[in-house]
C-alpha positions in Angstrom: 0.0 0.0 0.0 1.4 3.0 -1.2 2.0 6.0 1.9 -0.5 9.0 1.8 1.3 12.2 0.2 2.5 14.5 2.4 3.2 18.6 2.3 6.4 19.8 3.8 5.4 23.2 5.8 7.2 26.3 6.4 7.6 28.3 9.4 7.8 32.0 9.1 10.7 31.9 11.2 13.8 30.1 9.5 15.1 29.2 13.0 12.6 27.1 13.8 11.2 23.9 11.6 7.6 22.7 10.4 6.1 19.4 10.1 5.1 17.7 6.8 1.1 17.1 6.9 -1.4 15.2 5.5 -1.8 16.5 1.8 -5.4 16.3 1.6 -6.1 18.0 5.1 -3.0 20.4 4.2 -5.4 21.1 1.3 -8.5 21.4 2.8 -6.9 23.8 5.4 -5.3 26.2 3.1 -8.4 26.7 1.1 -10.6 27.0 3.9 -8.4 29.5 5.6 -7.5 31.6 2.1 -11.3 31.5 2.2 -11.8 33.1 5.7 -9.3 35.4 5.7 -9.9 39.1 4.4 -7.7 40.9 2.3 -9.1 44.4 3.9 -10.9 45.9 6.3 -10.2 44.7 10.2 -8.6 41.4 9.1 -10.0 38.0 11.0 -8.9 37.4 14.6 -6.5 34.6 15.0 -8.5 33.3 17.8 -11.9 32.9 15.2 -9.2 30.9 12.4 -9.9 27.6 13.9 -13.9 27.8 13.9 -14.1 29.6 10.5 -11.7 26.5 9.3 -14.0 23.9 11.0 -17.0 25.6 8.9 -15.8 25.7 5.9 -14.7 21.8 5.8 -17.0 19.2 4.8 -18.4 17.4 8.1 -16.6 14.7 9.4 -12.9 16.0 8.5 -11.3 16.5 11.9 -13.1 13.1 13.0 -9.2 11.7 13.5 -7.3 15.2 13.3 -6.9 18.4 15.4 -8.6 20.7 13.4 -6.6 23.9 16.0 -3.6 22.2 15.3 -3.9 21.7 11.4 -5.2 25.4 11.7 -1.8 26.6 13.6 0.0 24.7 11.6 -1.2 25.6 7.9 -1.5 29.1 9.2 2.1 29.7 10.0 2.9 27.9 6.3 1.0 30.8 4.6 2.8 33.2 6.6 6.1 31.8 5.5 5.2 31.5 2.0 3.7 35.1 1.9 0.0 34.9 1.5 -1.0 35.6 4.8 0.2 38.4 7.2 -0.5 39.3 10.5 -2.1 43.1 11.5 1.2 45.3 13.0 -0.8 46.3 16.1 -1.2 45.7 19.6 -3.7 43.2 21.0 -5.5 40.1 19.5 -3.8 38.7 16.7 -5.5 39.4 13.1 -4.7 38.3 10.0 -5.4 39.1 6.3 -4.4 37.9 2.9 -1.9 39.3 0.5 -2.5 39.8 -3.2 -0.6 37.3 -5.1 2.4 39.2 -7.0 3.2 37.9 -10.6 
């Protein structure tokens, strides 16, 4: 039986290392995050990600996974590749998307 593909992650801080995921929960994540998550206006709080995620996957996903931890996880890789970024202000965490450059 052939293994399950696999992502490799990045962390937004080179220092530190990221795990490889699940590609199909990987892919599920990233879409349902990209999805959540504004590109103006007050950006989404960090602390909403995980819920918004859970929504916006069909039901029975996270039956075996940590939908927070996939959330974290995936999060932190679209940071590192550029297509999320956090709000440079005080408090809560919030997040929004950046445009794709060509």
């Amino acid at each position: 039986m052939e293994a399950p593909a696999r992502v490799q992650c990045r962390h937004p801080d080179p220092a530190k290392s990221a795990p490889s995921l699940d590609a199909r929960l990987y892919g599920l994540t990233r879409a349902a995050i990209l999805d959540a998550v504004p590109m103006r206006g007050e950006g989404l709080l960090f602390a909403l990600l995980r819920d918004e995620v859970e929504r916006r996957t069909p039901p029975g996903t996270w039956a075996t996974a940590s939908v927070g931890w996939y959330t974290t996880v995936v999060k932190l890789d679209l940071e590192a590749r550029g297509l999320l970024q956090r709000a440079a202000t005080r408090g809560p965490q919030r997040l929004y998307r950046r445009p794709l450059t060509r």
